[in-house]
N, C-alpha and C positions, 0 to 999 in steps of 0.2 A: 907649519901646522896651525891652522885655524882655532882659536883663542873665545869656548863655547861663551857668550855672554850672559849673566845671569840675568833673570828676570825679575822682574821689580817684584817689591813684597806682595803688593797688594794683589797679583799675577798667579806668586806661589801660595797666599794663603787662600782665594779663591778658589783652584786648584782642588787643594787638601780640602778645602770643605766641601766641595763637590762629591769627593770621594767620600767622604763621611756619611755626609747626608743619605749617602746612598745605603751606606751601611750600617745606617742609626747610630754610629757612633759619634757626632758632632758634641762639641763640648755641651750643648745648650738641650744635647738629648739622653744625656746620663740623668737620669734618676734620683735624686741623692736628696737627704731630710736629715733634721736634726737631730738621728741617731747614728746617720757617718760622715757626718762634719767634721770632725776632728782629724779626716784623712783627706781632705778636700780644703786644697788655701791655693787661690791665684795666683799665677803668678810673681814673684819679686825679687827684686835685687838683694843680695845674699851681705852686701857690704854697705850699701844705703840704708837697706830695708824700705826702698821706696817699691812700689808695686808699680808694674808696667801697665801701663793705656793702653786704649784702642785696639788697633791692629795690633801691635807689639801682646797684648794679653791671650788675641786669637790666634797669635803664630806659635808662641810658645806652649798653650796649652795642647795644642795639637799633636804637638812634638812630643806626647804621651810619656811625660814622668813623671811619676809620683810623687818626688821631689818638689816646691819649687823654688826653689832656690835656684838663681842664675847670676852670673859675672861673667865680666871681658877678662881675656885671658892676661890683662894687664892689674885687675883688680885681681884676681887672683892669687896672683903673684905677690902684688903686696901684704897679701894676708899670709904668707909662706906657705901656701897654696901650691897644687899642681896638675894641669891640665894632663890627665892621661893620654897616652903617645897612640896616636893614630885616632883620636876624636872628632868628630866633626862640628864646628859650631853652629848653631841655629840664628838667624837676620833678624834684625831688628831695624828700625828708623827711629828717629828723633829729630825735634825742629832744634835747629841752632842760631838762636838771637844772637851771640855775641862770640869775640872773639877774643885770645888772650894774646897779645902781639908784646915785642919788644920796645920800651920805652926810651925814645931817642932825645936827644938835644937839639937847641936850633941850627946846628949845621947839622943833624942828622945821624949822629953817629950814637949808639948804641951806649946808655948812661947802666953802668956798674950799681951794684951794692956793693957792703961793708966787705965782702966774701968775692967779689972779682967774677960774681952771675950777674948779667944783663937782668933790668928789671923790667917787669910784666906789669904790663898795665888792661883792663880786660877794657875791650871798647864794642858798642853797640853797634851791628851790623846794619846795613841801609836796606837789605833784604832780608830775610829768615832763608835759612841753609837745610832743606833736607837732606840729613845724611846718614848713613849705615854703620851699622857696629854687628861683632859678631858675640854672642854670650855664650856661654857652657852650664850647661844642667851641672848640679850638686854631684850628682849619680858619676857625673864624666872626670869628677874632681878628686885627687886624695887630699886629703889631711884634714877635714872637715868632721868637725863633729857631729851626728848623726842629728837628725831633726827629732825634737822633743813636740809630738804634737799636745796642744794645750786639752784639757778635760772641758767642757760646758760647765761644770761647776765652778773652774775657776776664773770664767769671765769675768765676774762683780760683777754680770748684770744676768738680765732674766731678757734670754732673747724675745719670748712671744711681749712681755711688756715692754721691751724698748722698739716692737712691730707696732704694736698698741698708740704710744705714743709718738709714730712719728706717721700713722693714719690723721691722726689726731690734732696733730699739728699741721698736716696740710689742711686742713676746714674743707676736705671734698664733699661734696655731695653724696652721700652713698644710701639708698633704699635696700635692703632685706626682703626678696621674695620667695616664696616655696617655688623652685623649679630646679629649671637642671641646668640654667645659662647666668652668667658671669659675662657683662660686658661693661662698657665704658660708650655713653652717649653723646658725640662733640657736640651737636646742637642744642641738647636738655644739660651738657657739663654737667653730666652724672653718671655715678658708678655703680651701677645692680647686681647685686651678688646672691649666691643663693642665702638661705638660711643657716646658721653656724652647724646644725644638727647635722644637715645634710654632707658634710663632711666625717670624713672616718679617722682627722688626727688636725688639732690646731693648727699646728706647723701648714699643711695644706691649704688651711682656710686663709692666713696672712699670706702665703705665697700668690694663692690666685688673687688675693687682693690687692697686693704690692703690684703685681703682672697687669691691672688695669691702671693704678695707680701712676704706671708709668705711661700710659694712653693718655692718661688726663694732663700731662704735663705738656702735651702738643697743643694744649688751646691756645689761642689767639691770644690770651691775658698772660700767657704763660713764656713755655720755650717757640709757640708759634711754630709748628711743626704743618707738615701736609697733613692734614687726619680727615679729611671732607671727603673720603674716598668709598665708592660701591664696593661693597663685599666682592671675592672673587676677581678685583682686577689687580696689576702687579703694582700701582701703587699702594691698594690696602695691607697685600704682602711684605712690602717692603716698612709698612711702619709693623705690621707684625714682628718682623726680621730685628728692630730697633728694640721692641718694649720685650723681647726674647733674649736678645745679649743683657738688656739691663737688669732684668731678672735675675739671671746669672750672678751678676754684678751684686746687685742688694742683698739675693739670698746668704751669698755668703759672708758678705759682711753683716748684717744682722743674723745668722748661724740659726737661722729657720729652714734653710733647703728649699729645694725648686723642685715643680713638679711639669714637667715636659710633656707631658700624656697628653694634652689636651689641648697640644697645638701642631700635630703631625699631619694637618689637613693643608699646611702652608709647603709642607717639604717640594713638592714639584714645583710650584711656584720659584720658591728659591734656589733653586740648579737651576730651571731657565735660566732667574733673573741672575745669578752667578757666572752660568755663561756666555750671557749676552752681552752684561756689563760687569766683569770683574771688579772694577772698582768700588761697585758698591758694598764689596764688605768694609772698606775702608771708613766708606760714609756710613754704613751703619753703625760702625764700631767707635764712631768719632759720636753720634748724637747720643749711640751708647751712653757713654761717657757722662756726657750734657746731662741727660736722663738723672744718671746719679748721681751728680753733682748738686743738681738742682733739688733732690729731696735728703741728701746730706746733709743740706746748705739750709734745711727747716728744722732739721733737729741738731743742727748745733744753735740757730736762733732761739728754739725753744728752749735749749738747755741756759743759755745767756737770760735768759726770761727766769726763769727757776732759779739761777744765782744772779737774780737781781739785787743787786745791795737795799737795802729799808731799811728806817730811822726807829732805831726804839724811843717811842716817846716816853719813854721812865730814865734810860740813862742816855738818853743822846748819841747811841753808840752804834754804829752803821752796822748790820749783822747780813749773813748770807746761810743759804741752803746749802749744804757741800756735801754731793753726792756724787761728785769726781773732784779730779785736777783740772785746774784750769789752767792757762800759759800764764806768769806771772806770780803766781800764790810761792809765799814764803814760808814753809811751815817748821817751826820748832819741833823738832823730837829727839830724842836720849841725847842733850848734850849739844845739839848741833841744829842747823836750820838749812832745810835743803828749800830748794829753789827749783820749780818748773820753768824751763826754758824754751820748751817747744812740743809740740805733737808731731812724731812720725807717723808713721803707715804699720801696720799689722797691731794695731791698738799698744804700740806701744811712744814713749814717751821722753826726751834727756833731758837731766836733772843735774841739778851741782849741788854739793855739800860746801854750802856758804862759809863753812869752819876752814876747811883746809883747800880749796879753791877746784879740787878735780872734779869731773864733769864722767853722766857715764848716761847708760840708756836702762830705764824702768819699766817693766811689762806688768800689765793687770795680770796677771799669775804669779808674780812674786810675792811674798808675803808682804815685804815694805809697803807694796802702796794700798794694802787694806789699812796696815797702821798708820800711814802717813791721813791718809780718809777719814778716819776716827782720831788724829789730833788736828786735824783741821776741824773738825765736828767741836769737838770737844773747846773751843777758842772762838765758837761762834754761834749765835741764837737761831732755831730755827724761825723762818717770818711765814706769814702765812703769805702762800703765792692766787695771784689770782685768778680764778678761775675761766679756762681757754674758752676764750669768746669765737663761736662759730660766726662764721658771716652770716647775711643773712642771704638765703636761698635765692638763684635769681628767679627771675618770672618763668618759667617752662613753656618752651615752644614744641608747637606741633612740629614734630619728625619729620623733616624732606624722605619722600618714598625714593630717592633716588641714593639717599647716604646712609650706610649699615652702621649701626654699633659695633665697636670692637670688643669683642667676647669671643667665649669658647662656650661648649655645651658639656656638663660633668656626666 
């Protein structure tokens, strides 16, 4: 009996979005805004709490659960978890830099610990290893406690100002005109947007302007992207196809929402380009990635800028702004002094109680880390920060008639 081979990921989730696209159901053509966010979280790993990349984010959302929570049915297990009987898992990849091999002696033979287990030494591979895992939905799992989605008010922050600030902190160029078009100009590296009015709800107004936002990261100064491209051909689609997953991507981590309306002119485009070249959801979902990386990576420099240390010249005393946790801050509170150790994925954070040495993971929803925020405040002077110096504008060239702006029309 002939042994049906499976098809590479990037094969079946090309595929699935074919299908989608046809049916407007593509992850990047739901609808969704800052008043149903709170049922909308990408997906992640349910025991890391790391959230999956690329291709890995398009496969699994596809895979339509509500859920997102996912693990390998060996991570489950650990957690005394149980894959229900007759499930199917959904594919994943990952690059594998290194390997965790057996530690031998100079004749070779395989050197013990104190417990009579061969020791593991982890060694760097001479190539990178693509390789497949299989995960399971939350939905496919017993013994899991039910997901607690978080409220907008207990973020600790205010999503349209922390959209605010990281416009803000890119120094784009951005012009305000009464019309009906929103685009992104690579030759003038400027971002035209309508007038704030002209919109019917904030949340949309930073949505379409993050959606250019992430066009303008392709200039040549920037991520260096293809964006020199005529309207209507399939390379303009394909960077469409790019600043359309990152969208995705930023809306919901800033818990503004996305708004899809106003890029459904690109959909034929992308089933061609889908089935011509599968591959390309791969590449799109990888500069994806880049995309938000790249304006992630300006708002945490801005927030390092804001908790810049400054000198009080009255007591000599190094002071800072503390309007989060940073990795390293030691803070005193009731009796004990916890310690930020690290930032995860879904805004949350591990910390240790310096008192008695255990270690655990803190969500901006718990009550601790508003108090933990307000004794960090309380132990330190606010400084005055200063004020975000815009570049200055370059010289504006006349528009090649042959290279479109990247926009949409409201």
């Amino acid at each position: 009996m002939a042994i049906e081979k499976t098809k590479p990921l990037h094969v079946q989730v090309a595929e699935k979005l074919i299908e989608q696209l046809k049916e407007g159901t593509a992850p990047w053509q739901k609808p969704w805004n800052s008043s149903n966010l709170p049922s909308f979280e990408l997906p992640y790993n349910a025991v890391t709490g790391n959230r999956y990349k690329g291709i890995n984010t398009m496969s699994l959302l596809m895979a339509k659960y509500e859920d997102p929570r996912w693990m390998t049915f060996n991570q489950a297990a650990s957690q005394d978890w149980k894959v229900k009987k007759g499930e199917k898992g959904s594919l994943i990849q990952f690059v594998k830099l290194t390997d965790l091999l057996t530690k031998r002696d100079e004749q070779g033979k395989p050197m013990l610990d104190g417990q009579g287990k061969p020791l593991k030494v982890q060694v760097k591979l001479s190539k990178p290893i693509i390789t497949s895992a299989w995960v399971f939905n939350a939905a496919q799992v017993d013994g899991l406690v039910p997901l607690k989605q978080p409220e907008i008010t207990s973020l600790g922050w205010d999503p349209l100002d922390r959209a605010e600030q990281l416009i803000t902190s890119s120094g784009a160029a951005i012009e305000h005109k009464a019309g009906d078009r929103a685009f992104y100009s690579p030759v003038r590296d400027q971002i035209t947007m309508p007038i704030r009015e002209q919109f019917d709800a904030p949340d949309k107004y930073y949505a379409t302007l993050l959606h250019e936002l992430g066009h303008w990261t392709g200039h040549t100064s920037r991520l260096d992207r293809s964006i020199m491209n005529r309207f209507g051909t399939e390379d303009y689609a394909r960077e469409e196809l790019r600043a359309e997953i990152a969208s995705l991507l930023i809306g919901q981590e800033l818990r503004i929402g996305h708004d899809p309306g106003q890029h459904t002119a690109y959909v034929e485009s992308w089933i061609k380009m889908l089935t011509d070249t599968p591959f390309e959801i791969h590449a799109a979902a990888a500069d994806a990635e880049k995309i938000f990386g790249y304006l992630m990576e300006l708002e945490r420099k801005r927030e390092l800028k804001t908790e810049q240390v400054l000198t009080d010249p009255l007591s000599e005393k190094s002071v800072t702004q503390a309007k989060s946790l940073s990795m390293g801050d030691e803070i005193p509170y009731k009796d004990t002094v916890y310690k930020v150790l690290g930032h995860i994925k879904q805004g949350r954070m591990r910390m240790e109680d310096m008192m008695s040495g255990n270690t655990f993971v803190l969500s901006k929803s718990d009550g601790l880390y508003n108090s933990l925020i307000s004794a960090k405040q309380e132990t330190l002077r606010t400084p005055v920060v200063p004020a975000q110096v815009r570049p200055e504008p370059q010289q504006l060239l006349q528009e090649a008639e042959t290279v479109a702006a990247y926009g949409t029309k409201r």
